[in-house]
N, C-alpha and C positions, 0 to 999 in steps of 0.2 A: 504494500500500500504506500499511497506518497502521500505526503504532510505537503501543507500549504507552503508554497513558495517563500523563500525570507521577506517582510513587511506587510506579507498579507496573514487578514485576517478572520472571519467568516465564517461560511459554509466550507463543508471540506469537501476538499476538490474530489474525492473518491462518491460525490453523489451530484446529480443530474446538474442541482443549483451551482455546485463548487465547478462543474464542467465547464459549465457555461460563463461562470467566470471568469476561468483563464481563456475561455476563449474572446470575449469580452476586451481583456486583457493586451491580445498581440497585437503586434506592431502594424502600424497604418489602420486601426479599426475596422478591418475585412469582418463584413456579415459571413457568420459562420455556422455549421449544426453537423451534431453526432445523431447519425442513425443506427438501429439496431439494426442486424439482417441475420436472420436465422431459419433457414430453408425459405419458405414462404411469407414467413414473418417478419414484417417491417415496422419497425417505430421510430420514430422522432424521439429523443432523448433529451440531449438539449441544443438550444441554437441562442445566438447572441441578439436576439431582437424575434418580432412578432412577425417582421418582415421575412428576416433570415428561417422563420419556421417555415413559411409562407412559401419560400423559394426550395427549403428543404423537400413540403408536399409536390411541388411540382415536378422534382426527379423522381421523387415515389408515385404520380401518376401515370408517369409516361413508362412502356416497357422498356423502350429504349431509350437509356440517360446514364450521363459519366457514373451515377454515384449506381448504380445497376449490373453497368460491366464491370466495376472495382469490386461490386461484391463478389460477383460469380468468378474473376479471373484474379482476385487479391495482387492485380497490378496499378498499381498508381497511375496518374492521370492528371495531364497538365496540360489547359486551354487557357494560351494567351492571350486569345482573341476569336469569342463566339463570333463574332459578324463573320472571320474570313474562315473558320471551321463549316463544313457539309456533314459530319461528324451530328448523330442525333438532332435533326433537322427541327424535328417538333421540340424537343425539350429545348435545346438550343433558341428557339424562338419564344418559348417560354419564359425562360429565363431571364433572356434579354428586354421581354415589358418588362419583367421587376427591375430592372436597371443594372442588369449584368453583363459586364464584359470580359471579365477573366473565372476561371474555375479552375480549383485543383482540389483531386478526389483522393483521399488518402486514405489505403486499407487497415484495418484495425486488426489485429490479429492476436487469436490465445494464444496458449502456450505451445500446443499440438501443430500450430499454424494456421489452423483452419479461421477463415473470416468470421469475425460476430459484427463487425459494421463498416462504417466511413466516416469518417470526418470530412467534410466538404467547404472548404474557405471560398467566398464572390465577393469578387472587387468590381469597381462601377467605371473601371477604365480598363482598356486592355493592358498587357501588360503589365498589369500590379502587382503581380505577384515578386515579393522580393527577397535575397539573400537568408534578408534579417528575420523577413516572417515564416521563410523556408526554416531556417535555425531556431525560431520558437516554438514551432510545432512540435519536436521530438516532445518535451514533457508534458503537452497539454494531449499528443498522442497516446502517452502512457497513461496517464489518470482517465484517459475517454476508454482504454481499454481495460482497466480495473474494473471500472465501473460496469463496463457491458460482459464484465465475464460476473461479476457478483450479482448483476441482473439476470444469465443464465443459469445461475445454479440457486438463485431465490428468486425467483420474479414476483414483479408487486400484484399485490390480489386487488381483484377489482372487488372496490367496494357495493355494498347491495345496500338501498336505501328502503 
């Protein structure tokens, strides 16, 4: 498990709110979200705005979308520029009303290697994606994948009212 970054303070990043924190967190404020994926099973877990959930649903509705093939092939994914990609034609035009012009799809993986999600970073220019927020993500990667392997082996019960 990872403990909260030095100066922060909070929720702990090993649960949904702490996720979305560091995600929150990296550099250049890229909307961001972690989805779960487990055979057929897709969830939204956390994302850095209502927006970024927003944009997370619409790679979960299309069949074909970056965050779709990262789960089924656990290979990373880097669009510097939806307008000049042909590459998921629909989700890529999706995306793009929300005001997206870069995406990078990053597999989450247990211990076995098998995928349990993505983390998906959108920037509103092409090109944004950069060095620094490349180098952020390793540990906001690690606590996005604690979390979705502690959500595999306990997942939350839906409450009945």
């Amino acid at each position: 498990m990872h403990s909260d970054p030095p100066g922060r303070t909070g929720a702990s990043p090993v649960s949904a709110a702490g996720v979305a924190a560091l995600l929150r967190a990296l550099p250049g404020s890229p909307m961001a979200g972690v989805t779960a994926h487990g055979g057929t099973v897709l969830e939204i877990v956390a994302a850095t705005t209502h927006r970024a959930r927003m944009v997370e649903e619409a790679q979960l509705l299309h069949p074909d979308s970056p965050a779709r093939e990262v789960a089924a092939t656990g290979v990373p994914i880097v669009i510097t520029d939806l307008a000049g990609s042909s590459r998921w034609p629909g989700c890529g035009a999706e995306l793009r009303l929300w005001g997206v012009q870069a995406v990078q799809c990053q597999p989450l993986s247990d211990d076995d290697g098998s995928v349990v999600g993505v983390l998906s970073i959108y920037t509103p220019a092409a090109n944004g994606l950069s060095e620094e927020l490349a180098d952020a993500l390793h540990p906001v990667c690690r606590c996005a994948t604690d979390l979705l392997q502690i959500r595999r082996r306990n997942p939350p019960r839906l409450r009945r009212d």
